[in-house]
ZALOLO-9054 format. One line per field, with one value per residue: x, y, z of N, C-alpha, C in turn; residue number from 1. Coordinates in Angstrom, 3 decimals, padded with zeros to 6 digits, always signed. Layout:
<nodes>
nX [X  ...];
nY [Y  ...];
nZ [Z  ...];
caX [X  ...];
caY [Y  ...];
caZ [Z  ...];
cX [X  ...];
cY [Y  ...];
cZ [Z  ...];
num [NUM  ...];
</nodes>
This chain:
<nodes>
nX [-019.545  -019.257  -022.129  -023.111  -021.954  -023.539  -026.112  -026.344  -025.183  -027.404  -029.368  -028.953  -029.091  -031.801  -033.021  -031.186  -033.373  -035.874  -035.545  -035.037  -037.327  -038.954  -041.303  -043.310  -044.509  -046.512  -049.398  -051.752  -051.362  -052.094  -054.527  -055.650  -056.158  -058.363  -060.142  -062.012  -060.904  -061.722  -060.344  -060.357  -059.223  -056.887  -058.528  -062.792  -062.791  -063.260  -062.263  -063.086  -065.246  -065.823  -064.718  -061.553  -059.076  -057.293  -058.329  -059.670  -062.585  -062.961  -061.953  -063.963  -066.382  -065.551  -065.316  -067.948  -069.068  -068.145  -065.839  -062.539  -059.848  -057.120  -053.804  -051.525  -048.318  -046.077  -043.372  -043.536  -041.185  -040.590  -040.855  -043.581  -046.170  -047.997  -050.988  -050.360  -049.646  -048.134  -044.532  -044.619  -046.136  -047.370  -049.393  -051.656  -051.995  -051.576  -048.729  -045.329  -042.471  -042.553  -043.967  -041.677  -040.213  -041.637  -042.914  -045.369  -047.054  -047.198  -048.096  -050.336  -051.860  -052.117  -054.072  -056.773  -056.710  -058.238  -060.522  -062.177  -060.341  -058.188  -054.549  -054.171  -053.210  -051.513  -052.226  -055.356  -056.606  -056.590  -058.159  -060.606  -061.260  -061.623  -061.492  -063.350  -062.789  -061.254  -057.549  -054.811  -051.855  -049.251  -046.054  -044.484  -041.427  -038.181  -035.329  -033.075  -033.896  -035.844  -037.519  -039.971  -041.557  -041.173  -042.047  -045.039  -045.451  -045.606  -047.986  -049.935  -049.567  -051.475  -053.952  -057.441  -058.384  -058.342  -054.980  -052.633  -049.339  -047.834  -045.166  -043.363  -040.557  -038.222  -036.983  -039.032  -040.430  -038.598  -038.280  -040.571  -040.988  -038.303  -039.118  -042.488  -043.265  -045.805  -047.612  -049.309  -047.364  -047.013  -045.134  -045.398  -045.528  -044.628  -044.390  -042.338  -041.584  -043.186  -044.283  -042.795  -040.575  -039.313  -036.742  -035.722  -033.818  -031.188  -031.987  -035.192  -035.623  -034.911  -037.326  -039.526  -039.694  -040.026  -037.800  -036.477  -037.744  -036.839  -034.920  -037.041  -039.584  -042.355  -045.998  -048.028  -048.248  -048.897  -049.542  -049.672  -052.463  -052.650  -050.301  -050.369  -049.068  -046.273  -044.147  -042.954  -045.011  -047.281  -045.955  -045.447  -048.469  -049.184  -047.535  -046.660  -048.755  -049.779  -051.406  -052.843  -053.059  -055.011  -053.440  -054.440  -057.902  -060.333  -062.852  -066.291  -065.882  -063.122  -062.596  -063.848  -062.908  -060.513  -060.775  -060.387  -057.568  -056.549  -056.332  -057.150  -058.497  -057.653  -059.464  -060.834  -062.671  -065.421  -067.615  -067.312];
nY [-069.862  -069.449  -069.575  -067.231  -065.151  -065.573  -065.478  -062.333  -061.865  -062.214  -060.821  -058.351  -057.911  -058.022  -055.454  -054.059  -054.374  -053.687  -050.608  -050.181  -050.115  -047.976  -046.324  -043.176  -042.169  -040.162  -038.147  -037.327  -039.453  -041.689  -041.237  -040.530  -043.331  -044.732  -043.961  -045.492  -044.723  -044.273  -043.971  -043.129  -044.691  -043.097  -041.304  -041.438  -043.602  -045.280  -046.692  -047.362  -045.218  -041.998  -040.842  -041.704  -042.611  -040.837  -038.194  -035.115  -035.501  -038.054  -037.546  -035.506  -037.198  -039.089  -036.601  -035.675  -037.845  -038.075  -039.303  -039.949  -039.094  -040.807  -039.601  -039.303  -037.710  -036.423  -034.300  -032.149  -031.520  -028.547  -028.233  -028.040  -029.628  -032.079  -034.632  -038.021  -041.324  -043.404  -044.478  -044.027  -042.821  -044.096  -046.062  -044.427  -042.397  -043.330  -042.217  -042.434  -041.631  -039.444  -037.797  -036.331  -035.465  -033.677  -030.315  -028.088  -026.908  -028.925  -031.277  -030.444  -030.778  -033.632  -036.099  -038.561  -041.987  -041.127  -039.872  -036.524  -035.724  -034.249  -034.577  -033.461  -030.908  -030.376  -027.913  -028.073  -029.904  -029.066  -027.047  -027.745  -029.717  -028.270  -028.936  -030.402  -032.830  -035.239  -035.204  -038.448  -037.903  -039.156  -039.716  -039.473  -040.458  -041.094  -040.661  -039.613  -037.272  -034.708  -032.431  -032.819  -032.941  -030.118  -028.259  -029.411  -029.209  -026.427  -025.625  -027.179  -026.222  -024.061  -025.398  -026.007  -027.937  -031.301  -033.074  -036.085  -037.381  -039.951  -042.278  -044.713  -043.707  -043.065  -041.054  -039.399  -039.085  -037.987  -035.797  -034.211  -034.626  -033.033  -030.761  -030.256  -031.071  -031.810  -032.623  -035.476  -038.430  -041.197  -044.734  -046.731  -049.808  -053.160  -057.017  -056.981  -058.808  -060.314  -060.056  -057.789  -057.212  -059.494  -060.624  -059.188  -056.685  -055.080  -052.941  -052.732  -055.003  -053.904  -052.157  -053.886  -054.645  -052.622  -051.104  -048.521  -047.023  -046.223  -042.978  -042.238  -042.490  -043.050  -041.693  -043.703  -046.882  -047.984  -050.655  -053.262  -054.954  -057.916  -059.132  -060.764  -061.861  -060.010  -059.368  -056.576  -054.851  -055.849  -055.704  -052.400  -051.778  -053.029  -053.361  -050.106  -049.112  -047.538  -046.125  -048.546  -048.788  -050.063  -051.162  -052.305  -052.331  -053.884  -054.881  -055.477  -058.126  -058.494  -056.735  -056.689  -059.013  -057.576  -056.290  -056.414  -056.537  -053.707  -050.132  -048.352  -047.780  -048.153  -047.694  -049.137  -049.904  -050.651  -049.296  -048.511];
nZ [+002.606  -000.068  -000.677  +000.113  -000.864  -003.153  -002.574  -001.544  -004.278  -005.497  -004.079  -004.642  -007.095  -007.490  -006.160  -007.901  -009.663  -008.769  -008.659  -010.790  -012.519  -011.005  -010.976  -011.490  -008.322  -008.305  -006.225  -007.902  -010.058  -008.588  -007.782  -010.259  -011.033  -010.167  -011.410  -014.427  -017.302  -020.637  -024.356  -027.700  -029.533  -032.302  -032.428  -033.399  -035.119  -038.895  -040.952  -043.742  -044.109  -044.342  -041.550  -041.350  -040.088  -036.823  -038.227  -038.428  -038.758  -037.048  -034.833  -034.037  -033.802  -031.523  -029.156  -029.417  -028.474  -026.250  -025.215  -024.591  -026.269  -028.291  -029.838  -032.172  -032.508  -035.239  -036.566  -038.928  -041.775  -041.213  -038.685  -037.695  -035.719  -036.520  -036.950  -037.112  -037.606  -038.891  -039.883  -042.041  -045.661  -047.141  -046.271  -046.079  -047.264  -049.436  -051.038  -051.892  -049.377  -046.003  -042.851  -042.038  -044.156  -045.188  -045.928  -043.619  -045.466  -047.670  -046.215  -045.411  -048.226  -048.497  -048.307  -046.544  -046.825  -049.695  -048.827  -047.927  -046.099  -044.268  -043.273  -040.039  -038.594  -035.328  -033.810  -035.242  -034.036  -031.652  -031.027  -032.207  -030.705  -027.932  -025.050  -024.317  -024.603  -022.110  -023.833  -024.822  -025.900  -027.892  -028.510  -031.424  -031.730  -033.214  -032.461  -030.215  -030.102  -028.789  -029.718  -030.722  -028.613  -027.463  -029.266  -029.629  -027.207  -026.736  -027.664  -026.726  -023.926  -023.592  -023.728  -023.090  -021.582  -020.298  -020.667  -020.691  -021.485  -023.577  -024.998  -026.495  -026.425  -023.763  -023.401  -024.522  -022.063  -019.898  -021.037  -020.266  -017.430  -017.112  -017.509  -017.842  -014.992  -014.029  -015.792  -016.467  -017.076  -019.515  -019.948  -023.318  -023.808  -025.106  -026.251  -028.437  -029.497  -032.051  -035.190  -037.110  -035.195  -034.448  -033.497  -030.589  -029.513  -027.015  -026.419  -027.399  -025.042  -022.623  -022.913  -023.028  -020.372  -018.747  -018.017  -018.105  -016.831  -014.303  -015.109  -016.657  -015.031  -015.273  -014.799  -015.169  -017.126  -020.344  -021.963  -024.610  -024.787  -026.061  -023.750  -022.107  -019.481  -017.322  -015.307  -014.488  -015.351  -013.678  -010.733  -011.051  -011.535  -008.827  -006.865  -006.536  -007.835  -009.480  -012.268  -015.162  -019.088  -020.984  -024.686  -028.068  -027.301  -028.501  -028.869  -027.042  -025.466  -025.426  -023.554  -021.444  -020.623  -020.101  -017.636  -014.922  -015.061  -015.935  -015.672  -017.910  -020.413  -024.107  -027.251  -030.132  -032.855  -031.734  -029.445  -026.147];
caX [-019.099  -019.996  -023.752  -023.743  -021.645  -024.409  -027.244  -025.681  -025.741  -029.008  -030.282  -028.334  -029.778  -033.291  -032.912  -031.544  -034.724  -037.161  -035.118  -035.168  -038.836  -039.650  -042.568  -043.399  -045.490  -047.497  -050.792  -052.289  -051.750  -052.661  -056.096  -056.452  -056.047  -059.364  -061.325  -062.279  -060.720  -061.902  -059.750  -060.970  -058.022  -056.824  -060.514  -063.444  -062.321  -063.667  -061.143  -064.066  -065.867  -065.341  -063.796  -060.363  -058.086  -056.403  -058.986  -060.608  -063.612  -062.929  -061.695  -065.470  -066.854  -065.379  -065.924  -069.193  -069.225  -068.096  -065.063  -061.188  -059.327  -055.819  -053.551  -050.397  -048.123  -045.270  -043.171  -043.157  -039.819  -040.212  -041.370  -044.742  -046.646  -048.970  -051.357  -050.203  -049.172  -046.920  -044.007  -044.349  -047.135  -047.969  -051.137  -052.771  -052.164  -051.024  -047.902  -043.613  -041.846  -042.648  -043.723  -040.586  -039.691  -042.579  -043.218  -046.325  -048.130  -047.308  -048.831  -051.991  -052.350  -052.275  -055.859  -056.369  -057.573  -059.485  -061.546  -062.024  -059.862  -056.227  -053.603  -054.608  -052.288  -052.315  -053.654  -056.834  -057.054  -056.734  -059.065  -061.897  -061.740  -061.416  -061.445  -064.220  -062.939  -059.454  -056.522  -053.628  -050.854  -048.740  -045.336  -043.086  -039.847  -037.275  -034.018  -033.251  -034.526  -037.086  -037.957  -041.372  -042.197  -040.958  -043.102  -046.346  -046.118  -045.973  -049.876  -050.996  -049.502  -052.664  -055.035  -058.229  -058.671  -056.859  -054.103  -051.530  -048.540  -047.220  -044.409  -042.531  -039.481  -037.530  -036.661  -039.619  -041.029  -037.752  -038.280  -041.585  -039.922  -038.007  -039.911  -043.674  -043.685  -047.350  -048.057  -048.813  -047.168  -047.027  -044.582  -045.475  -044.410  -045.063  -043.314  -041.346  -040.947  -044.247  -044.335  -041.599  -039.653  -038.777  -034.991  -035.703  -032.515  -031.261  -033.128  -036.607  -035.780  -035.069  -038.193  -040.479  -039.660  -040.038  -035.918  -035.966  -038.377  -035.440  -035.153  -038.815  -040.471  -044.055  -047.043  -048.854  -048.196  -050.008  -048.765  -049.934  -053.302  -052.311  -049.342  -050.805  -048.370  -045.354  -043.865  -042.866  -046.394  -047.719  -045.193  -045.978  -049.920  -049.887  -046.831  -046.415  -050.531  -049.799  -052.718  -052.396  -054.152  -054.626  -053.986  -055.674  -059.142  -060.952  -064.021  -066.600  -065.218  -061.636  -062.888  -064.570  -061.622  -058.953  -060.934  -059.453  -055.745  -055.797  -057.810  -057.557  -058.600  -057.456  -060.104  -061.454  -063.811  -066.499  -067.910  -067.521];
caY [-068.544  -069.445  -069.396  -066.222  -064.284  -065.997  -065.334  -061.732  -061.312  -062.493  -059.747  -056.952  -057.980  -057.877  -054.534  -053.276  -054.664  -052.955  -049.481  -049.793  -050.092  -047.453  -045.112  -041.724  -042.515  -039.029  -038.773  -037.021  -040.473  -042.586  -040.398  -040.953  -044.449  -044.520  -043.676  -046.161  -043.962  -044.599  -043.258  -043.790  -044.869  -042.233  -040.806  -042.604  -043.511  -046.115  -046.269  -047.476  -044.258  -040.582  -040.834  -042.342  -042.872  -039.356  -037.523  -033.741  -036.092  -039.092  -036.448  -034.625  -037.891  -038.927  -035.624  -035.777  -039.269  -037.928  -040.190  -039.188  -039.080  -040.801  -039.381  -039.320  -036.514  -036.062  -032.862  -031.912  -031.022  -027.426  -028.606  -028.349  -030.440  -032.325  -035.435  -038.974  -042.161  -043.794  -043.433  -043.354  -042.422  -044.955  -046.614  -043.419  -040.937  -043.535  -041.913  -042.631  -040.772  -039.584  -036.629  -035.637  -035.220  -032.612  -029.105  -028.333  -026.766  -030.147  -032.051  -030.027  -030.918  -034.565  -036.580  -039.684  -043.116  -040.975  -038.888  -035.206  -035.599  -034.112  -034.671  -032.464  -030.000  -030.817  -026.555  -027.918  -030.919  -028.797  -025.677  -028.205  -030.780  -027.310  -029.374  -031.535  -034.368  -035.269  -035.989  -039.238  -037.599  -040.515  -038.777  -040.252  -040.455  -042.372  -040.743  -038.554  -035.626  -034.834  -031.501  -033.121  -032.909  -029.007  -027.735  -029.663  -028.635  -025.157  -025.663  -028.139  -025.797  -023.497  -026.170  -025.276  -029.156  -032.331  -034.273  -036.863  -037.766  -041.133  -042.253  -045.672  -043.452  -043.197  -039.947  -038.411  -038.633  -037.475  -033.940  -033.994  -034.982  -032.023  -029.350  -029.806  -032.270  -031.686  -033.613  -037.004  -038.759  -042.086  -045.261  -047.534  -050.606  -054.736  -057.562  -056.693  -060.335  -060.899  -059.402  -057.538  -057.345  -061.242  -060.106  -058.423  -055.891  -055.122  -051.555  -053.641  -056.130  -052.718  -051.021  -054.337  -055.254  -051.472  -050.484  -047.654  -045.887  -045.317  -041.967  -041.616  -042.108  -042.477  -041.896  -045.051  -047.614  -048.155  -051.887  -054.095  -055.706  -059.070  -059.642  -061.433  -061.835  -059.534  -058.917  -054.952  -053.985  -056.359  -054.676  -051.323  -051.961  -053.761  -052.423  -049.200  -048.767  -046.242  -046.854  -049.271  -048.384  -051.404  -050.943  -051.392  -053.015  -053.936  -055.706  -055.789  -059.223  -058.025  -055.170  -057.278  -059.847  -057.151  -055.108  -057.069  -056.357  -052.221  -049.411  -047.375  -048.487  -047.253  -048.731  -048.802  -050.580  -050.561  -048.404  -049.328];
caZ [+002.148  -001.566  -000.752  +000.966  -001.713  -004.479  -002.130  -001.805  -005.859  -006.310  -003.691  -005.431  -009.079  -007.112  -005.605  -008.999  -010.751  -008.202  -008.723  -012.280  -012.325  -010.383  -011.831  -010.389  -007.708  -007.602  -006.066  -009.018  -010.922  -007.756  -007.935  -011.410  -011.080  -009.391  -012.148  -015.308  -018.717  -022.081  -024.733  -028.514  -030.133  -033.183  -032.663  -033.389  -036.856  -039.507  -042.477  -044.508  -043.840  -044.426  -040.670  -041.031  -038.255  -036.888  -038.674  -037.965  -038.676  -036.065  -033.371  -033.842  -033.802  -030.168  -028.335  -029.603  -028.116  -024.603  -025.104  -024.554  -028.133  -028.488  -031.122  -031.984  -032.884  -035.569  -036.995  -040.457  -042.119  -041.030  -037.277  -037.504  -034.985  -037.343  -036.017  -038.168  -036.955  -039.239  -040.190  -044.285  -046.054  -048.208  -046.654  -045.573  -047.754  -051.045  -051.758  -051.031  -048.138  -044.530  -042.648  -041.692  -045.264  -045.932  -044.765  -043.664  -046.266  -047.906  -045.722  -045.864  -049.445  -048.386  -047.862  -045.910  -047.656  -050.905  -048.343  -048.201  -044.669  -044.528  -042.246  -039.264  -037.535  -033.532  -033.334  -035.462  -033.362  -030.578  -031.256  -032.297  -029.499  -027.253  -023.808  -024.226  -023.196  -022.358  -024.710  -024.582  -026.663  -028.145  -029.171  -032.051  -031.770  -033.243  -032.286  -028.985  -030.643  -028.102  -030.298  -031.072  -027.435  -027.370  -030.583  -029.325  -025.770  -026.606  -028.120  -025.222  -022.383  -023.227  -023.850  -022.158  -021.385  -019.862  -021.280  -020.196  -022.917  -023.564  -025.595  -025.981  -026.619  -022.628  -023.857  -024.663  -021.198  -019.600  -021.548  -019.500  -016.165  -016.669  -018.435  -017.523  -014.347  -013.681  -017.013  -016.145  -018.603  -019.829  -020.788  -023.619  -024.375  -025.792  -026.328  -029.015  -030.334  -032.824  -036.332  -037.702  -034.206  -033.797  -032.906  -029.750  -029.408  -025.601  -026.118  -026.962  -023.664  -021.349  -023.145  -022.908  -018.923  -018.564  -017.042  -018.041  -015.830  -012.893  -015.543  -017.600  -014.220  -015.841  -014.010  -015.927  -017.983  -021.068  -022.466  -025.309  -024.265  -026.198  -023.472  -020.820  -018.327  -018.199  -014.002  -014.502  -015.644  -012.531  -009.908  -011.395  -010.914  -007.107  -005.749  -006.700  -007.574  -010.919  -013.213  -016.405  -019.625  -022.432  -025.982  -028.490  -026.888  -030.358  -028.652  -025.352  -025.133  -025.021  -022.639  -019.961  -019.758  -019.402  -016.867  -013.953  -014.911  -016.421  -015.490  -018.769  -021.765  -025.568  -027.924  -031.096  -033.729  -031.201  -028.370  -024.396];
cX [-019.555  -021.127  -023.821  -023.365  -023.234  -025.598  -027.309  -026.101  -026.999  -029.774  -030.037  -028.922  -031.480  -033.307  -032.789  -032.641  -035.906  -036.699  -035.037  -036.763  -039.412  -040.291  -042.185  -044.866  -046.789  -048.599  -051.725  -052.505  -052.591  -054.591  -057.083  -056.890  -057.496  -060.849  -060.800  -062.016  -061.010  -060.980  -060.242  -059.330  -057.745  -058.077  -061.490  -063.770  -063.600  -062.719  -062.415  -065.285  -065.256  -064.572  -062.506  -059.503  -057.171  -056.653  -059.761  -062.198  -064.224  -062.568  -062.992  -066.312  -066.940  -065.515  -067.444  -070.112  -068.957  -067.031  -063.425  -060.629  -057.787  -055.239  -051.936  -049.391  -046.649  -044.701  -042.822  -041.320  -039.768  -040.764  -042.597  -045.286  -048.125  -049.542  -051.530  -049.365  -048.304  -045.994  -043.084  -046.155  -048.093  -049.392  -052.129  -053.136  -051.918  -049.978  -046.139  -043.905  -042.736  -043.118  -042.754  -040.182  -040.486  -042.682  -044.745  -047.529  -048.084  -047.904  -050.288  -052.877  -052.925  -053.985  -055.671  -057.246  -059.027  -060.503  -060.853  -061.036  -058.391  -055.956  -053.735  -053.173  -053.112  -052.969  -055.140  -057.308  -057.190  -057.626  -060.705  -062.427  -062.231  -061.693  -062.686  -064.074  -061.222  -058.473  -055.517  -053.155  -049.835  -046.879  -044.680  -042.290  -038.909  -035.890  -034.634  -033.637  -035.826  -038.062  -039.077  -041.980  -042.236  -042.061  -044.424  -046.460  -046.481  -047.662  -050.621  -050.611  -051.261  -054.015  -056.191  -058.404  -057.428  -056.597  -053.478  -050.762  -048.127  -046.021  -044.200  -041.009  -039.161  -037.527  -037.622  -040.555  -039.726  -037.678  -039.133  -041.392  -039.409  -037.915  -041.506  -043.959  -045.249  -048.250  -048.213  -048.608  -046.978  -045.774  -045.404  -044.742  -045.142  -044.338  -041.863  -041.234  -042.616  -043.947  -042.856  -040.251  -039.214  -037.354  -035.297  -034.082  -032.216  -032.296  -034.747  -036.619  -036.202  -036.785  -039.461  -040.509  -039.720  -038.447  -035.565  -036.836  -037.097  -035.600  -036.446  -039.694  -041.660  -044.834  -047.872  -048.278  -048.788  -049.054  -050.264  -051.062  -052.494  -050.560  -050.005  -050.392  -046.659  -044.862  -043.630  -044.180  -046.778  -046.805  -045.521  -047.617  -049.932  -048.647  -046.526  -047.796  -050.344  -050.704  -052.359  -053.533  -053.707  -054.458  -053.662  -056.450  -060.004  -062.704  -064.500  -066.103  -064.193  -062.054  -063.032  -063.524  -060.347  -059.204  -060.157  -058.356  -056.021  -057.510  -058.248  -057.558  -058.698  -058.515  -060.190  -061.926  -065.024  -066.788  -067.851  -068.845];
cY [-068.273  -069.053  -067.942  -065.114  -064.087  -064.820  -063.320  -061.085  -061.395  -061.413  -057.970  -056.742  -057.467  -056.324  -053.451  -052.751  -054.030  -051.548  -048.898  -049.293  -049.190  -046.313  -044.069  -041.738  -040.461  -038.952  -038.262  -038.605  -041.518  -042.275  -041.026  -042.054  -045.322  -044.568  -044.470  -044.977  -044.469  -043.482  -043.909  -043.491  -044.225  -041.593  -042.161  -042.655  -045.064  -046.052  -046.367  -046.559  -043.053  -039.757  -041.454  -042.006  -041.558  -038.179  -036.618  -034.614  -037.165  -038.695  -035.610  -035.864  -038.098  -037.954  -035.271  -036.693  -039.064  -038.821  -039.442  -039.734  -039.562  -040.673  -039.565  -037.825  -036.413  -034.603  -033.142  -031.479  -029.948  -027.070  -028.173  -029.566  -030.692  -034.053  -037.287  -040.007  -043.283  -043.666  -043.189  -043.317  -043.539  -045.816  -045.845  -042.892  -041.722  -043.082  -042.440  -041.421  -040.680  -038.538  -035.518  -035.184  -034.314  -031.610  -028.817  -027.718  -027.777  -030.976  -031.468  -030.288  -032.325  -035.065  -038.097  -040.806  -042.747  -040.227  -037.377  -034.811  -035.245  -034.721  -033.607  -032.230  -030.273  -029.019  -027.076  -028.844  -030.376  -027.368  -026.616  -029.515  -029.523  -027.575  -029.831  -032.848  -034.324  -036.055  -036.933  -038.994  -038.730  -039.340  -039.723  -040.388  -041.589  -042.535  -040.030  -037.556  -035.652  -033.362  -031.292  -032.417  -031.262  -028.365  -028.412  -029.354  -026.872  -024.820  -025.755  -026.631  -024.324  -023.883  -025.899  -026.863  -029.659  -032.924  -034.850  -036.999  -039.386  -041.437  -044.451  -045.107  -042.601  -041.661  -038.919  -037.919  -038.286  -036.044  -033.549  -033.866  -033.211  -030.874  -029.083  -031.291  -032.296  -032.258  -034.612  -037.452  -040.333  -043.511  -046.711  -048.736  -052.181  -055.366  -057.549  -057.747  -060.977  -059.838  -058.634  -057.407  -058.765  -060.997  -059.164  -057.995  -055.316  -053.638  -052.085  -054.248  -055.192  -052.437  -052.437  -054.915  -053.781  -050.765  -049.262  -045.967  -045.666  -043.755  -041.306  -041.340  -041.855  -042.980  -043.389  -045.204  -048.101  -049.462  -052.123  -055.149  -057.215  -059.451  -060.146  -061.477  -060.760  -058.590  -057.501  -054.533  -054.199  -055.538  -052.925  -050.983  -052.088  -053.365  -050.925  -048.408  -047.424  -046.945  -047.734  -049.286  -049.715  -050.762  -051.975  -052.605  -053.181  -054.697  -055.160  -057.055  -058.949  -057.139  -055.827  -058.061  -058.871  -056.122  -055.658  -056.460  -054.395  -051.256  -048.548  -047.934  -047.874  -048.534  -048.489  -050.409  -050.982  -049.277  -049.432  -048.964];
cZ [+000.714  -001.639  -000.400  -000.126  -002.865  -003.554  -001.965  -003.206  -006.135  -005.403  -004.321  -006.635  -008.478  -006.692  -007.011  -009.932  -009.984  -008.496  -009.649  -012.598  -011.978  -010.922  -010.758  -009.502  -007.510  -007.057  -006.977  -009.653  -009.802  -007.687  -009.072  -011.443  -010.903  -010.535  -013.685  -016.896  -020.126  -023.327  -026.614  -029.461  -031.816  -033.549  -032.576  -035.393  -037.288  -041.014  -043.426  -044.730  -044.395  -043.140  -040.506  -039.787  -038.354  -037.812  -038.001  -037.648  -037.452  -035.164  -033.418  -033.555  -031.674  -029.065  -028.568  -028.426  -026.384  -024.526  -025.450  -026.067  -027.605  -029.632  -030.944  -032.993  -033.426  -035.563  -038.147  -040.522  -041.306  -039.128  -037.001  -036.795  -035.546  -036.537  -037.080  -037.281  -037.574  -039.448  -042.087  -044.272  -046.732  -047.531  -045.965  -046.113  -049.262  -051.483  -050.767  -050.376  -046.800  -044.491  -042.375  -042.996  -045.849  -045.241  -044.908  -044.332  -047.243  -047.410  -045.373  -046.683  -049.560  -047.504  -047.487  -046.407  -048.563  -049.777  -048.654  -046.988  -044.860  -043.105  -040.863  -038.643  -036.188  -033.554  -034.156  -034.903  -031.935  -029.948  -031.972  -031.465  -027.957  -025.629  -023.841  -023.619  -023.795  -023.018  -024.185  -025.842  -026.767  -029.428  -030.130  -032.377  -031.973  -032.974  -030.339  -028.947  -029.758  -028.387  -030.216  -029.666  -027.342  -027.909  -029.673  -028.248  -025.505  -027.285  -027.191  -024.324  -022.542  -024.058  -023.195  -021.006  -020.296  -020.889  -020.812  -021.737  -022.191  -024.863  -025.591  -026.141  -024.982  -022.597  -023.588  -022.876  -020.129  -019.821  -020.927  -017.983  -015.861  -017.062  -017.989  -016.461  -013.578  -014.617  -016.724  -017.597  -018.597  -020.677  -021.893  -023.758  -024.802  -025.397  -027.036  -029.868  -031.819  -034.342  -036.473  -036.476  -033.342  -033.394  -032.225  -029.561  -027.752  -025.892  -026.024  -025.492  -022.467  -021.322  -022.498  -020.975  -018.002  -017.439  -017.113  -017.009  -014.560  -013.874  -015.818  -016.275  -014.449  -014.904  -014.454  -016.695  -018.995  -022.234  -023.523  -024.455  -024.575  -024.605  -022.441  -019.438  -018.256  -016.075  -013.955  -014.604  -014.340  -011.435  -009.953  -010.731  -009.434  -006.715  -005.557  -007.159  -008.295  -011.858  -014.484  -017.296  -020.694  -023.409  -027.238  -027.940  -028.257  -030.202  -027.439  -024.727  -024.525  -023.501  -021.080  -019.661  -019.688  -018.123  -015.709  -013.661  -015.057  -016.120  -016.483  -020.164  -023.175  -026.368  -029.186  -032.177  -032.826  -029.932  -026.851  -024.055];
num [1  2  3  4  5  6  7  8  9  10  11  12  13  14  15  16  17  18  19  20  21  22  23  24  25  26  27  28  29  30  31  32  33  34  35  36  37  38  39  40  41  42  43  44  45  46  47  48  49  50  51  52  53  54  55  56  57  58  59  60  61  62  63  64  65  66  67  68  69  70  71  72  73  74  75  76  77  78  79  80  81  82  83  84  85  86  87  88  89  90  91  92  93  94  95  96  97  98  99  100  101  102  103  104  105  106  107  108  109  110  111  112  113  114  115  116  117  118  119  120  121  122  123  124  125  126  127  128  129  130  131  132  133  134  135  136  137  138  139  140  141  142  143  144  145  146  147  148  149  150  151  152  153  154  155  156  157  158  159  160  161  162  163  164  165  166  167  168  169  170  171  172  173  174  175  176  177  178  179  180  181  182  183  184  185  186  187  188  189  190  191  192  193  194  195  196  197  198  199  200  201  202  203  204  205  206  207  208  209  210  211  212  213  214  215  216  217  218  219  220  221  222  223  224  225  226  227  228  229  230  231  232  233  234  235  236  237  238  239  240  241  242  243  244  245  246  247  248  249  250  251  252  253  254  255  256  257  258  259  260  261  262  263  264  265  266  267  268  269  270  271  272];
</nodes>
C-alpha cells in the first residue's frame, strides 16, 4: 500500500513537471523551427569601432549583412521605448544612473563608448532596419510592469517586417499571450548559478528549468549556449518540437558544436 501511494506521488510530481513545461505548441513556430535563424546579437557591433553594441551603426551594419538584428528594449523615465541593454549606464555611456531615470531627450544627448553613436529610439531602429531582415526583441523587465511591452508594441504592430519577442521576465510574454498572440514570442533563460547569481533564488530555479511556461507559453526557447545539459530545454526541443535559439554563439567553433542541439542562433564577434 506504501509503494503504491509513493509510486502514486512520484507520477503526480511527473505529470506536474510535463504541464509546467508546456510551450505553445503553434504551427507557425513548428514551421519556423524548420528553418536555420541567424540573429546578430545587439547588431553587428564592435565596441572597439565606431559600431558599438545596440548602435544605429551596428543595426545598418547587419541588415546590410542580410542577418536578423537582436536588440533589446528599455523605457525612458517618460516611457519612451529606447534600444539599451543594461541596466546603468556606466560602461556604455560613462556616466551614474539608468535609463529609467532619464527622459528621452536625455537619453538622446547620451553617446556610446566616445563614438558619435547615441542611444537609439526603437522608431529609429525601426524606420532604418524598415523590414529587411527580421527582428528578436529582448524586453527588460525587472518588475511586473509589463508597460515596456505596451509602448514598444504599439511601434512593432506596424512594422513593415518580421519579429518574434523574447524576454526572461514570465510576465512579459504573458502580455503577448494576451494582447498580440500571433507574435511568436520567446522564453529566456540560464543557469543562474555562475557570476554574480551563485544564490540561485526559487524564481531563478522556476525561470532556469523553465516552470513557468504552463502561463508564458513561449513559442521557443532561447537558453544560455554555455549550459550543456538542462531536461526542460531537451523536452521542449524533442517532445514538444518548438525551436531553440543559442545565446550568445561568439565563434564557428561554438556554432558547429551547438548546431546539433538549437536551431537559432544569436551571435556575435564573428560572422556564420
Amino acid at each position: 500500500m506504501e509503494m503504491t501511494v509513493w509510486i502514486c506521488c512520484v507520477l503526480i510530481v511527473v505529470l506536474l513537471y510535463v504541464l509546467a513545461i508546456h510551450p505553445s505548441c503553434r504551427r507557425a513556430a513548428r514551421e519556423a523551427k524548420r528553418e536555420v535563424r541567424y540573429y546578430a546579437h545587439r547588431g553587428l557591433y564592435d565596441n572597439n569601432s565606431d559600431a558599438p553594441e545596440n548602435s544605429l551603426r551596428a543595426f545598418a551594419l547587419a541588415a546590410e549583412a542580410g542577418y536578423g538584428i537582436e536588440l533589446d528594449v528599455r523605457l525612458t523615465k517618460d516611457g519612451v521605448p529606447v534600444v539599451f541593454h543594461d541596466p546603468v549606464l556606466e560602461r556604455m555611456c560613462g556616466c551614474a544612473g539608468s535609463i529609467e531615470e532619464l527622459n528621452a531627450e536625455q537619453t538622446d544627448a547620451l553617446r556610446l563608448l566616445g563614438t558619435d553613436q547615441k542611444v537609439p529610439r526603437l522608431q529609429e531602429v525601426l524606420e532604418l532596419v524598415a523590414g529587411r531582415v527580421p527582428l528578436l526583441v529582448e524586453y527588460k523587465m525587472e518588475q511586473m510592469d509589463a508597460t515596456v511591452c505596451m509602448r514598444a508594441d504599439r511601434l512593432l504592430n506596424s512594422y513593415p517586417g518580421e519579429y518574434c519577442m523574447e524576454s526572461f521576465h514570465p510576465f512579459a510574454l504573458l502580455w503577448y499571450r494576451q494582447n498580440r498572440p500571433e507574435i511568436l514570442r520567446g522564453i529566456l533563460s540560464t543557469d543562474y548559478r555562475d557570476g554574480r547569481s551563485l544564490h540561485m533564488t526559487p524564481l531563478h530555479f522556476c525561470s532556469r528549468h523553465l516552470l513557468f511556461n504552463f502561463f508564458a507559453r513561449p513559442n521557443f526557447v532561447a537558453y544560455d549556449r554555455r549550459v550543456k545539459t538542462e531536461l526542460s530545454r531537451a523536452l521542449c526541443s524533442r517532445l514538444y518540437r518548438i525551436p531553440l535559439a543559442a545565446w550568445t554563439v561568439k565563434s564557428r567553433e561554438q556554432l558547429e558544436e551547438l548546431r546539433p542541439t538549437y536551431d537559432w542562433f544569436i551571435f556575435e564577434g564573428f560572422r556564420p
